[in-house]
PDB file with one MODEL, atoms N, CA, C and O in Angstrom:
MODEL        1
ATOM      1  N   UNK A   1      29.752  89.247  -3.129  1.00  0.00           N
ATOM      2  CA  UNK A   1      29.977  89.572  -1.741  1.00  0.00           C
ATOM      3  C   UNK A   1      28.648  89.980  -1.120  1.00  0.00           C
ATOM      4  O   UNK A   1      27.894  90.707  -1.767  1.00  0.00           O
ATOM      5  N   UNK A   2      28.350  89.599  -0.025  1.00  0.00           N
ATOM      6  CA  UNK A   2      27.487  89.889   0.951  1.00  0.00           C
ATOM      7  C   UNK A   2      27.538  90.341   2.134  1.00  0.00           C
ATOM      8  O   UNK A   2      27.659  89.641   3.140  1.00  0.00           O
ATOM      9  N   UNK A   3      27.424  91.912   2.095  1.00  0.00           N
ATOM     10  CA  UNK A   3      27.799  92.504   3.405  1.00  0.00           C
ATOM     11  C   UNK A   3      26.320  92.690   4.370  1.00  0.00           C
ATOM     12  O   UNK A   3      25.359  93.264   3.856  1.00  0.00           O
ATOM     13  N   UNK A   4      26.250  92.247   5.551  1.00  0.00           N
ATOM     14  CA  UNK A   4      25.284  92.872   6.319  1.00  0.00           C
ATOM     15  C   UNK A   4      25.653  94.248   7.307  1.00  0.00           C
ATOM     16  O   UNK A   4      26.767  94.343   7.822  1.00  0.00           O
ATOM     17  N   UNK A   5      24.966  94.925   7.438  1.00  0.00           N
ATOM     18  CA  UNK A   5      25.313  96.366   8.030  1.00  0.00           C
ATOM     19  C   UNK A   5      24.543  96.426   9.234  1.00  0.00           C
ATOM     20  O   UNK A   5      24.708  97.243  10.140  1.00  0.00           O
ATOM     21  N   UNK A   6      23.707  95.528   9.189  1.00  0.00           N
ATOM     22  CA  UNK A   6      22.784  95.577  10.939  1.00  0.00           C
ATOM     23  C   UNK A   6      23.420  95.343  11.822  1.00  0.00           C
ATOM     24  O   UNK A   6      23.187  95.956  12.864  1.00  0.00           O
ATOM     25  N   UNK A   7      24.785  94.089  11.768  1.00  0.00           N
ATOM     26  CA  UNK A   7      24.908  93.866  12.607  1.00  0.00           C
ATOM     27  C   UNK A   7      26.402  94.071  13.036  1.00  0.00           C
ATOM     28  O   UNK A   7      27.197  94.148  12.099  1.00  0.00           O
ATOM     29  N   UNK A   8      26.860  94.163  14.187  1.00  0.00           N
ATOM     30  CA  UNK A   8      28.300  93.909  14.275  1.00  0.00           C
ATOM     31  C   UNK A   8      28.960  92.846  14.202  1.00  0.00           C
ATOM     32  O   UNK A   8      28.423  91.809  14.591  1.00  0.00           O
ATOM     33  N   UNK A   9      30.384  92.820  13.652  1.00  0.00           N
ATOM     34  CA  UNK A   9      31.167  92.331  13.392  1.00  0.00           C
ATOM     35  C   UNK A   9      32.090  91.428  14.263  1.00  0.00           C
ATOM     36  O   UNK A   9      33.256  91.350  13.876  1.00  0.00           O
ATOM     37  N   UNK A  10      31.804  90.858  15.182  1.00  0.00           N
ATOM     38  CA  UNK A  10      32.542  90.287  15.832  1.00  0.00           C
ATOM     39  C   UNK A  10      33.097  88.699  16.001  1.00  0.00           C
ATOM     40  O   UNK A  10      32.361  87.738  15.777  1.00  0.00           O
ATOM     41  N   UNK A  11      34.213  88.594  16.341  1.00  0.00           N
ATOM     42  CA  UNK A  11      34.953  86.694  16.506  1.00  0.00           C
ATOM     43  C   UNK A  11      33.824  86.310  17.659  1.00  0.00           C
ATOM     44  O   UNK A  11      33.239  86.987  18.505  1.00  0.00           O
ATOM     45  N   UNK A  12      33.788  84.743  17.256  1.00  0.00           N
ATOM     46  CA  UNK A  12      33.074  84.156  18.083  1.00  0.00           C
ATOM     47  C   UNK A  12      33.659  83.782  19.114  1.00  0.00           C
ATOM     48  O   UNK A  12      34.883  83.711  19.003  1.00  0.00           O
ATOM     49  N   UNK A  13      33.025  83.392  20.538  1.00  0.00           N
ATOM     50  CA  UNK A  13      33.793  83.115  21.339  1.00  0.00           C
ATOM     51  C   UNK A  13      33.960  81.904  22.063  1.00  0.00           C
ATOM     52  O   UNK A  13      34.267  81.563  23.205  1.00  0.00           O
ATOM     53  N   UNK A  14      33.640  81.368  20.961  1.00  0.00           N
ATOM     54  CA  UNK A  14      34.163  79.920  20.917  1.00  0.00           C
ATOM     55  C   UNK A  14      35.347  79.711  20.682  1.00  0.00           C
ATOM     56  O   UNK A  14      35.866  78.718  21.191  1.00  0.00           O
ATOM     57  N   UNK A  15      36.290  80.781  19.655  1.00  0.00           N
ATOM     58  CA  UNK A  15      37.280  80.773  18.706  1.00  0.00           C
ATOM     59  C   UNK A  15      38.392  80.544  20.065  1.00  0.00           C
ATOM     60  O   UNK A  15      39.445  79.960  19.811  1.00  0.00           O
ATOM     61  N   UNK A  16      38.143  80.998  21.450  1.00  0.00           N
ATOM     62  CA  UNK A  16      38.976  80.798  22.293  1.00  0.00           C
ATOM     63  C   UNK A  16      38.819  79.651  23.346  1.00  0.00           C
ATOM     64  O   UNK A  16      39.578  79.477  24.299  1.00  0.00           O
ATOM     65  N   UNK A  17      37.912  79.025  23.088  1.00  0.00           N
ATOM     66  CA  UNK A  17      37.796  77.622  23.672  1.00  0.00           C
ATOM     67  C   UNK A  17      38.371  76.545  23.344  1.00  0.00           C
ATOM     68  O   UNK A  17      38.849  76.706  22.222  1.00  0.00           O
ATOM     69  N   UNK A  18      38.562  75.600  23.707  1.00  0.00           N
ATOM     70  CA  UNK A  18      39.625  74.300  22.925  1.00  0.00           C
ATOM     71  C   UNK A  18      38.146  73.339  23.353  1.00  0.00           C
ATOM     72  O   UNK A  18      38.525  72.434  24.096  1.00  0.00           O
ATOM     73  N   UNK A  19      36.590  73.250  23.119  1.00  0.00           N
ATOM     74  CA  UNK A  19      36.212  72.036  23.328  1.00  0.00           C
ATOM     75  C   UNK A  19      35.019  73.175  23.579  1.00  0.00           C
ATOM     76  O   UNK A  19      35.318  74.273  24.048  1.00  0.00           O
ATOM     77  N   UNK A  20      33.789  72.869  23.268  1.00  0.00           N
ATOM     78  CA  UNK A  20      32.230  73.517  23.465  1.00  0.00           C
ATOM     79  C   UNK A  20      31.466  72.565  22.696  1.00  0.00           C
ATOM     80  O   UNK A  20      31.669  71.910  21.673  1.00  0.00           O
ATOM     81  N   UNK A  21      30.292  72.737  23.722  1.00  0.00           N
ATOM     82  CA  UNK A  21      29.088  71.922  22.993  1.00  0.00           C
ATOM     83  C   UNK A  21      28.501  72.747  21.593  1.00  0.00           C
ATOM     84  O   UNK A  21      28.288  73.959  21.550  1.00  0.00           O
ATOM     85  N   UNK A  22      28.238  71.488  20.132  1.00  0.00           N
ATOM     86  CA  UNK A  22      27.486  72.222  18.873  1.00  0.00           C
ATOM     87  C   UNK A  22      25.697  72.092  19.369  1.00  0.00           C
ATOM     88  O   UNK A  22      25.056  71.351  20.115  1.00  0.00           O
ATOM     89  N   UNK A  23      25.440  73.079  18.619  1.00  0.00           N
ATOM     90  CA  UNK A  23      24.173  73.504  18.591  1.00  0.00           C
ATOM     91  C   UNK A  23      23.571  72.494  18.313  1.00  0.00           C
ATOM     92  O   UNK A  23      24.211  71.667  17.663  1.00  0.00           O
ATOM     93  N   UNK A  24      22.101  72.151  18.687  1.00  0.00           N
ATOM     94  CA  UNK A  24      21.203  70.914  17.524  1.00  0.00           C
ATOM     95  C   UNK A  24      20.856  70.964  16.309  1.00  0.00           C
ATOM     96  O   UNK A  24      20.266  70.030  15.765  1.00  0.00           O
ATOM     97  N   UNK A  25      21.162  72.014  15.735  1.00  0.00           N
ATOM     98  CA  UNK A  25      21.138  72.356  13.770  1.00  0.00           C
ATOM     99  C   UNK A  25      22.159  71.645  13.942  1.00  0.00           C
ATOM    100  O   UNK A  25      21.977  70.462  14.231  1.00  0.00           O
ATOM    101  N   UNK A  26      23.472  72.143  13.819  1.00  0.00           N
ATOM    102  CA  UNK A  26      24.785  71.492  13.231  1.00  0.00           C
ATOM    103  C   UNK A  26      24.772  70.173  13.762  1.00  0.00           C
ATOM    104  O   UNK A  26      25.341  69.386  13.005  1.00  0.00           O
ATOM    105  N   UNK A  27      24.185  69.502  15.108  1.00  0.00           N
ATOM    106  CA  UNK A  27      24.568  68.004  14.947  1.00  0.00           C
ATOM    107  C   UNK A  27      23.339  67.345  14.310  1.00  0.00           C
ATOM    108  O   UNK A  27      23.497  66.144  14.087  1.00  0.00           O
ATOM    109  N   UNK A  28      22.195  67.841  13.980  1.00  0.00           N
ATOM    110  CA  UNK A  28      21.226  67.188  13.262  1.00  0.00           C
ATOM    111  C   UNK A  28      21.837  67.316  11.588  1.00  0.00           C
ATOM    112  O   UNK A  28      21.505  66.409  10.825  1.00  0.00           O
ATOM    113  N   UNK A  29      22.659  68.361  11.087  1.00  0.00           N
ATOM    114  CA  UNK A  29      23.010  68.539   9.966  1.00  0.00           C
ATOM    115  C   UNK A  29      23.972  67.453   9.711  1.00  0.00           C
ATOM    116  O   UNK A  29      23.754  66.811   8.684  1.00  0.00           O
ATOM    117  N   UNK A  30      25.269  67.013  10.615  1.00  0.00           N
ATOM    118  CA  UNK A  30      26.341  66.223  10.804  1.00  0.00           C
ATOM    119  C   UNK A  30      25.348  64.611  10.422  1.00  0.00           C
ATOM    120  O   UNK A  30      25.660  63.848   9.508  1.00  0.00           O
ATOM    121  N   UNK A  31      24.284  64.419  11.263  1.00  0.00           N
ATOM    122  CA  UNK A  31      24.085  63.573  11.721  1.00  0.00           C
ATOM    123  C   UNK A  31      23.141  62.893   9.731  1.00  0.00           C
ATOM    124  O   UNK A  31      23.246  61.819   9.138  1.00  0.00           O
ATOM    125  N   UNK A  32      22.561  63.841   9.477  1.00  0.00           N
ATOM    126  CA  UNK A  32      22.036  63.544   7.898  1.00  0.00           C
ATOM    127  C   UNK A  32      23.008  63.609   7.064  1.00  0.00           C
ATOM    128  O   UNK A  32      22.750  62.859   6.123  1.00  0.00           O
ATOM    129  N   UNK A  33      24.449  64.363   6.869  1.00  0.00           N
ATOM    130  CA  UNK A  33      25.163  63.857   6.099  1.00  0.00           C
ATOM    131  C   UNK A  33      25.726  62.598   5.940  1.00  0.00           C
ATOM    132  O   UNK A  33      25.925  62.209   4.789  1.00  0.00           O
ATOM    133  N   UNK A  34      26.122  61.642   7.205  1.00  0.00           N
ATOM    134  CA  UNK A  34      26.406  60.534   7.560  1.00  0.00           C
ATOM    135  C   UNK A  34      24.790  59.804   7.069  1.00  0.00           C
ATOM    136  O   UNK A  34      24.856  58.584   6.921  1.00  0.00           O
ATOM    137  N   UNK A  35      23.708  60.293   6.871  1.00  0.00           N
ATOM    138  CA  UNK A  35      22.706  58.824   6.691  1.00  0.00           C
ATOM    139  C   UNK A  35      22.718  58.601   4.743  1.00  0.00           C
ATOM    140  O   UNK A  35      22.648  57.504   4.190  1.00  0.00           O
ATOM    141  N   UNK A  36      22.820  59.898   4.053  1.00  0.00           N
ATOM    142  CA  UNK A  36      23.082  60.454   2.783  1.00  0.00           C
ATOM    143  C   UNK A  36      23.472  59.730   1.732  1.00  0.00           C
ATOM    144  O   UNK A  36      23.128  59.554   0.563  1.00  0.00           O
ATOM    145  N   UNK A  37      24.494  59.266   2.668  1.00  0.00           N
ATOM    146  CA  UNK A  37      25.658  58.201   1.297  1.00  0.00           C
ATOM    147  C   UNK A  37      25.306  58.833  -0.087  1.00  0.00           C
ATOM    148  O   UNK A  37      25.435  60.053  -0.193  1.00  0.00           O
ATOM    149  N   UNK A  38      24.996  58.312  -0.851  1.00  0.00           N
ATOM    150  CA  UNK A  38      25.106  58.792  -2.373  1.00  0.00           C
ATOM    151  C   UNK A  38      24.466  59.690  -2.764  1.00  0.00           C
ATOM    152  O   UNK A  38      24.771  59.996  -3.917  1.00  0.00           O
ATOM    153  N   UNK A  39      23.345  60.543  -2.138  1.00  0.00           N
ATOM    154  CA  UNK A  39      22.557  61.620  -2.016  1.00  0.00           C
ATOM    155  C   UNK A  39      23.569  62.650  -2.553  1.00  0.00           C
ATOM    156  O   UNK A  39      24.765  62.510  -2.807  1.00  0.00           O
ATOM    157  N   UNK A  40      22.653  63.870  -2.671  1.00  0.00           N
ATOM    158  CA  UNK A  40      23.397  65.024  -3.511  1.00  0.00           C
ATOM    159  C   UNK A  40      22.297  65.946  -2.992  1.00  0.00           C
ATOM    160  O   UNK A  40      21.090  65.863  -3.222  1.00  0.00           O
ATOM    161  N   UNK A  41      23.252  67.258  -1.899  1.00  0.00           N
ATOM    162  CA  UNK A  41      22.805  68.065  -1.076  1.00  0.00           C
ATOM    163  C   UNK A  41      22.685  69.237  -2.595  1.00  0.00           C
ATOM    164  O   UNK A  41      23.546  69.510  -3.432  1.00  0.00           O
ATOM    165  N   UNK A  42      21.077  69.771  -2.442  1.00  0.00           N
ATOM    166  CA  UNK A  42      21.230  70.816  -3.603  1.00  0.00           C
ATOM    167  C   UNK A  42      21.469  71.871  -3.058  1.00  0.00           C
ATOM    168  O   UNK A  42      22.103  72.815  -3.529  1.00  0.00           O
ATOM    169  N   UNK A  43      20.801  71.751  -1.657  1.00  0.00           N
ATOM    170  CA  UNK A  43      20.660  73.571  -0.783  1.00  0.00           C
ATOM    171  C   UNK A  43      20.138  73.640   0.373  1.00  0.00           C
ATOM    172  O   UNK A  43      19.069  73.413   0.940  1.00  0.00           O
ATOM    173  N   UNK A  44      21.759  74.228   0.696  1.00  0.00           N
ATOM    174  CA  UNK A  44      21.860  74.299   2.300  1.00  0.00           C
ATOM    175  C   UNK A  44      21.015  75.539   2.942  1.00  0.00           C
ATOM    176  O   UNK A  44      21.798  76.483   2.838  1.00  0.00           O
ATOM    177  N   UNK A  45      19.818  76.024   3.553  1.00  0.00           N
ATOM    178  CA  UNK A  45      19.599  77.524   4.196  1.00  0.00           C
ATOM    179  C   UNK A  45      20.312  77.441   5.385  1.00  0.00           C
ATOM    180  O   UNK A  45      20.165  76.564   6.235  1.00  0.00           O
ATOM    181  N   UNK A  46      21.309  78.639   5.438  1.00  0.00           N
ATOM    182  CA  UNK A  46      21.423  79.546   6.862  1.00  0.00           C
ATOM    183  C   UNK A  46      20.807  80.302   7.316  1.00  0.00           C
ATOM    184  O   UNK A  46      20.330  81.045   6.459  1.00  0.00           O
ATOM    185  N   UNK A  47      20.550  80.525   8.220  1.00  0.00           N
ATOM    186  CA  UNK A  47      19.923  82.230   9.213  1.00  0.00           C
ATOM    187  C   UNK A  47      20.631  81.938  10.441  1.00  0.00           C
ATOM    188  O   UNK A  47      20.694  80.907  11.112  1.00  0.00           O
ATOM    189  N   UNK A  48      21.155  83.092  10.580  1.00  0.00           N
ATOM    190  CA  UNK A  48      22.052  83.937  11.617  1.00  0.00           C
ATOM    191  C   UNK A  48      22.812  82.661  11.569  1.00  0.00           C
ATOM    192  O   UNK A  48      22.408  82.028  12.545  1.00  0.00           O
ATOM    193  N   UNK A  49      23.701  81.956  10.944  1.00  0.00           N
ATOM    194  CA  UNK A  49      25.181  81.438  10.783  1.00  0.00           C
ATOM    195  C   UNK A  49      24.328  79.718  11.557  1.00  0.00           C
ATOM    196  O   UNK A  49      25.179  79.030  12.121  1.00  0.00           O
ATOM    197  N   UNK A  50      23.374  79.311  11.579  1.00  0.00           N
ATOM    198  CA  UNK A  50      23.240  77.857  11.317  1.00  0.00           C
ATOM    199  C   UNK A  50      22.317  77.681  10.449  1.00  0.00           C
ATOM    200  O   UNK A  50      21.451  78.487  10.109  1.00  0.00           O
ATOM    201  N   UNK A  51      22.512  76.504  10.039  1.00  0.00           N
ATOM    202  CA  UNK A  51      21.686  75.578   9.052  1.00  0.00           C
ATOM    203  C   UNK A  51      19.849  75.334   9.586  1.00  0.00           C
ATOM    204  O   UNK A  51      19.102  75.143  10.546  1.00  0.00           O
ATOM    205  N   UNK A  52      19.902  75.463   8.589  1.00  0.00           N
ATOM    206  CA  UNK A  52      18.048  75.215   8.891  1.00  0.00           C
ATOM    207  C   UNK A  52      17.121  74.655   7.958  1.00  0.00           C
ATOM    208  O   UNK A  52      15.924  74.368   7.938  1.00  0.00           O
ATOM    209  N   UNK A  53      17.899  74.617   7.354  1.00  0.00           N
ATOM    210  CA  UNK A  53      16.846  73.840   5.956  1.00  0.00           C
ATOM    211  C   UNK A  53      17.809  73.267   5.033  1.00  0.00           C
ATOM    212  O   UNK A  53      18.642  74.003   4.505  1.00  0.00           O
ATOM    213  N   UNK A  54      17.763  71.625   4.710  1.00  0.00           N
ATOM    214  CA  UNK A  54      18.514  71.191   3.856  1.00  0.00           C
ATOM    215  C   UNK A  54      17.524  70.395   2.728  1.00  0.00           C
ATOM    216  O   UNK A  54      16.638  69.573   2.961  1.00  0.00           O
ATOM    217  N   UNK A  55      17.953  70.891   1.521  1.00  0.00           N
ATOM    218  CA  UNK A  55      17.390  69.757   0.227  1.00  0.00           C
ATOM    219  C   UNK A  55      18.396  69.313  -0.180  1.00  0.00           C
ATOM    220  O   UNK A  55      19.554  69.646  -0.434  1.00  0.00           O
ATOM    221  N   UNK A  56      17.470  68.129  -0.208  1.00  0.00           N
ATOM    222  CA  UNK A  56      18.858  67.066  -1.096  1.00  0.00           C
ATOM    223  C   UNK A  56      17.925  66.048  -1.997  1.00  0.00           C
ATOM    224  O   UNK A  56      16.704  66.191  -2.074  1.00  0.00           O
ATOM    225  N   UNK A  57      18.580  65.108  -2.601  1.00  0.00           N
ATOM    226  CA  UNK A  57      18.313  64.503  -3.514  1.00  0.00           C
ATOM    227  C   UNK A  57      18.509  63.376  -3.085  1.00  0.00           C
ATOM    228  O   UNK A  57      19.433  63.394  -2.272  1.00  0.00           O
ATOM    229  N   UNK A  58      18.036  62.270  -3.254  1.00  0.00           N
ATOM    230  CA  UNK A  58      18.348  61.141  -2.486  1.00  0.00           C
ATOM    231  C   UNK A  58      18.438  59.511  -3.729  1.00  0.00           C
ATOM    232  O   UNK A  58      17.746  59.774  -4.713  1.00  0.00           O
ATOM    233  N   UNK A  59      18.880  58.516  -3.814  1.00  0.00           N
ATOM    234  CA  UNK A  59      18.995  57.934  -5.152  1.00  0.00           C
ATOM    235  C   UNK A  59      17.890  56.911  -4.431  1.00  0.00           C
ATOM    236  O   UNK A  59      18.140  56.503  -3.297  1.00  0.00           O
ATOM    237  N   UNK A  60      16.768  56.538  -5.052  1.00  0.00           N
ATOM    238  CA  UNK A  60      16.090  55.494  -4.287  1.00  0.00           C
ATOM    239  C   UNK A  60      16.238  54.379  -5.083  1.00  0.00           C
ATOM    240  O   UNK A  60      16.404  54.529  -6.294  1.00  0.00           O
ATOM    241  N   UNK A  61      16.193  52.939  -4.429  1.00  0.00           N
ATOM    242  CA  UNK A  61      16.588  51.443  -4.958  1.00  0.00           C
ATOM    243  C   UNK A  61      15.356  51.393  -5.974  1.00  0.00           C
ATOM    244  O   UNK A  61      14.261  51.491  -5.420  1.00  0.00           O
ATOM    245  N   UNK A  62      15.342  51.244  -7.519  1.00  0.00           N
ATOM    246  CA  UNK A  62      14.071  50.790  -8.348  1.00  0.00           C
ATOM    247  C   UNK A  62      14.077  49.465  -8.414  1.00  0.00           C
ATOM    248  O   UNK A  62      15.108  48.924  -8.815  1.00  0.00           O
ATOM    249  N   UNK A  63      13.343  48.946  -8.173  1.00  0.00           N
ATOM    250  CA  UNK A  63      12.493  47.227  -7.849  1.00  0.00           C
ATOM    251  C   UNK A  63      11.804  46.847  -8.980  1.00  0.00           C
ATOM    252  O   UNK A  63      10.669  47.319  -9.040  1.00  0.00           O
ATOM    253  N   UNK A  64      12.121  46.174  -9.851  1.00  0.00           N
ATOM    254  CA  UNK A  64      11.548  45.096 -10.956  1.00  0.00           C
ATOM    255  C   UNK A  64       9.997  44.752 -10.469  1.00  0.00           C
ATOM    256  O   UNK A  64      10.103  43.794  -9.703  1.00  0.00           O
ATOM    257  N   UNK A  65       8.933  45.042 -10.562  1.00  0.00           N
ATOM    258  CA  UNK A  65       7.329  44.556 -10.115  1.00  0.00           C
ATOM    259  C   UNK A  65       7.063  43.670 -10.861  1.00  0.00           C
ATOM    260  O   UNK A  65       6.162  42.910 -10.507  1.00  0.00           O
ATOM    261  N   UNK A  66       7.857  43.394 -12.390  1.00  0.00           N
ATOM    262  CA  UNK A  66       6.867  42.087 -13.029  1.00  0.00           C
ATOM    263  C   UNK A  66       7.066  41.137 -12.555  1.00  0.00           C
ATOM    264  O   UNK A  66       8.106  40.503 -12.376  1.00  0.00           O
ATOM    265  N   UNK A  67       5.493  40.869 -12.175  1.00  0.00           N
ATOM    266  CA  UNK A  67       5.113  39.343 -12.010  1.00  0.00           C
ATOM    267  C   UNK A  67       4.262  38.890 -13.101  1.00  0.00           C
ATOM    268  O   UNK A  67       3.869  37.724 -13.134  1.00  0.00           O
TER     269      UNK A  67
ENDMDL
END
């Protein structure tokens, strides 16, 4: 468990909207899971509740060179 004590505790207030624009972390995050395909996300960073840093692993095509 991970409690923070700095800050308060409160619902977002989005939670009462039916429709709001996402931030550009989360649709740049959306937008690399969709390019990914067979990739393997090792580690996601948050700060203050969005994404900001993603590693992943990616499978690259190996190509036969003998000539």
């Amino acid at each position: 468990m991970d409690v923070r004590l700095d800050v308060e505790t409160q619902p977002r207030e989005e939670i009462a909207t039916s429709d709001f624009a996402l931030g550009a972390e989360i649709t740049r995050l959306m937008a690399l899971l969709d390019k990914i395909g067979n990739g393997k996300i090792t580690r996601i960073e948050v700060r203050a509740g969005l994404p900001r840093r993603v590693t992943l692993e990616d499978r690259c095509a190996v190509t036969d060179r003998a000539t």
